[in-house]
N, C-alpha and C positions, 0 to 999 in steps of 0.2 A: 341378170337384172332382177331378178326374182327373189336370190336370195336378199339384195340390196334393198327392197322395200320390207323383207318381212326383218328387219333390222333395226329399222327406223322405229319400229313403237315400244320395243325394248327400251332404244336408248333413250326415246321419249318420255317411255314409261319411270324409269329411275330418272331423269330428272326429277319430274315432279313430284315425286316419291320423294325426293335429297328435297326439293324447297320444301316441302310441307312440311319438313320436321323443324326448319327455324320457325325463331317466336320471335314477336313483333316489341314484347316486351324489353322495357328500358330501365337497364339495370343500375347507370349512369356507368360513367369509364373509371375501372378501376386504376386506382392510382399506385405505385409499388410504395411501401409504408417505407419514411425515408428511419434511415436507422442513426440514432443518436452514437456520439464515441462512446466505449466503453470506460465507464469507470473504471480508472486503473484502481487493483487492489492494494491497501496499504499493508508495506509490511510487518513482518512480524517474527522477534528476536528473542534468544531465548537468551538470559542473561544469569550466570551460579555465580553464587558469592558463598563462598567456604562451599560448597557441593548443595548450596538449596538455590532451586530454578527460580526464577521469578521469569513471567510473557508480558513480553514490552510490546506494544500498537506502534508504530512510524509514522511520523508524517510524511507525506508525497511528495520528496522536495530533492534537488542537488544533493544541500547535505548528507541528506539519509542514504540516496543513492552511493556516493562516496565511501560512506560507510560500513555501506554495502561489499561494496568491492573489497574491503580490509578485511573481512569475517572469514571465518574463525581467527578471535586472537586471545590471547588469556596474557594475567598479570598478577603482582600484587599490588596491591590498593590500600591508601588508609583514608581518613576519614578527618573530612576538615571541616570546621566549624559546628561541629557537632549536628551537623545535619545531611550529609553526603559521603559518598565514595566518590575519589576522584582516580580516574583509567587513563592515564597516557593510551591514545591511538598509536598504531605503527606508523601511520603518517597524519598530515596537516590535512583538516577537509575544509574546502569551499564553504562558508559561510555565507556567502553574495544573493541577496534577495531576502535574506529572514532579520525579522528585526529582533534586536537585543532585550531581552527580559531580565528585567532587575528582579524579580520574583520566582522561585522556584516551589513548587507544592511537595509533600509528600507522593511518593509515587512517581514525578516528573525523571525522565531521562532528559539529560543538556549537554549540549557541546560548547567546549569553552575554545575558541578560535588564538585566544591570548596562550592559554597555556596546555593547547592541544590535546584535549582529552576531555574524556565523559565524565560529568555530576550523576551519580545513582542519588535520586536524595529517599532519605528514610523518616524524615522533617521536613515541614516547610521552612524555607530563608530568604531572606533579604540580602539585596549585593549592592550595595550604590557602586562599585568600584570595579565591577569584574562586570565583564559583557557576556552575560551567558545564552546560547540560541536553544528552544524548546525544540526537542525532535520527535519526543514520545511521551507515553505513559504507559503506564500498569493496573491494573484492576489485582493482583495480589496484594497483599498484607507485608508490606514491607518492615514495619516496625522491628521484626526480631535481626536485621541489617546491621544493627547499633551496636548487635554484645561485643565487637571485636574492634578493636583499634584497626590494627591491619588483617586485609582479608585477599584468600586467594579468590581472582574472579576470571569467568571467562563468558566471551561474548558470541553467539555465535545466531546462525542465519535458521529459524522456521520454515516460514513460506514469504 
């Protein structure tokens, strides 16, 4: 019984030892930080025309995804309206959701859903008559695209 009492002030003793160390301060309740979705990253295509690269940007969209899935493809290409490369795809992509641009810039990658294949343009043009969908651009210097009537081209995937 003896040793049962000299026990108690031990245990007593670290209690109060354990409560003394909480603080009475109020730090409010932390909240876990709610996390946003991640921007998906848009891709990015490396596109040779006769063997010089140009890095095409993507929009985040069906189409491009689509397009995706087709890569690596190469071809030959010519050059219509004096402003574009046109690239038959290996197959037809989804167009569903993107609206139709009568305007294409210098720089601009497009998909034409009528006649299945990519506008490289190296010019800006005008279309009243052909539905073309913007996928991408380029920050290269496309101008020297023009020297060749038809050019060997190949498309393929970055990141």
């Amino acid at each position: 019984m003896n040793n049962f009492f000299s026990v108690i002030p031990i245990v007593v003793g670290t209690a109060i030892i354990s409560c003394s160390n909480t603080t009475t301060e109020n730090k409010g309740i932390l909240k876990p930080e709610l996390s946003k979705p991640a921007k998906k990253e848009a891709p990015v295509i490396k596109i040779s025309v006769d063997g010089k690269s140009y890095v095409f940007t993507l929009e985040n969209n069906k189409t491009t995804e689509e397009l995706l899935k087709t890569l690596p493809f190469e071809g030959s290409a010519g050059i219509y309206h004096d402003n574009h490369y046109y690239l038959p795809t290996t197959k037809a992509i989804t167009t569903n959701g993107l609206k139709p641009v009568k305007e294409a810039k210098k720089g601009h990658l497009v998909y034409s859903a009528e006649y299945k294949g990519l506008g490289i343009f190296f010019a800006d043009g005008t279309f009243a008559d052909n539905e073309l969908c913007y996928i991408g651009k380029t920050e290269d210097d496309v101008s020297a695209m023009s020297s060749n009537k038809t050019a060997a081209i190949k498309v393929e995937l970055l990141k």
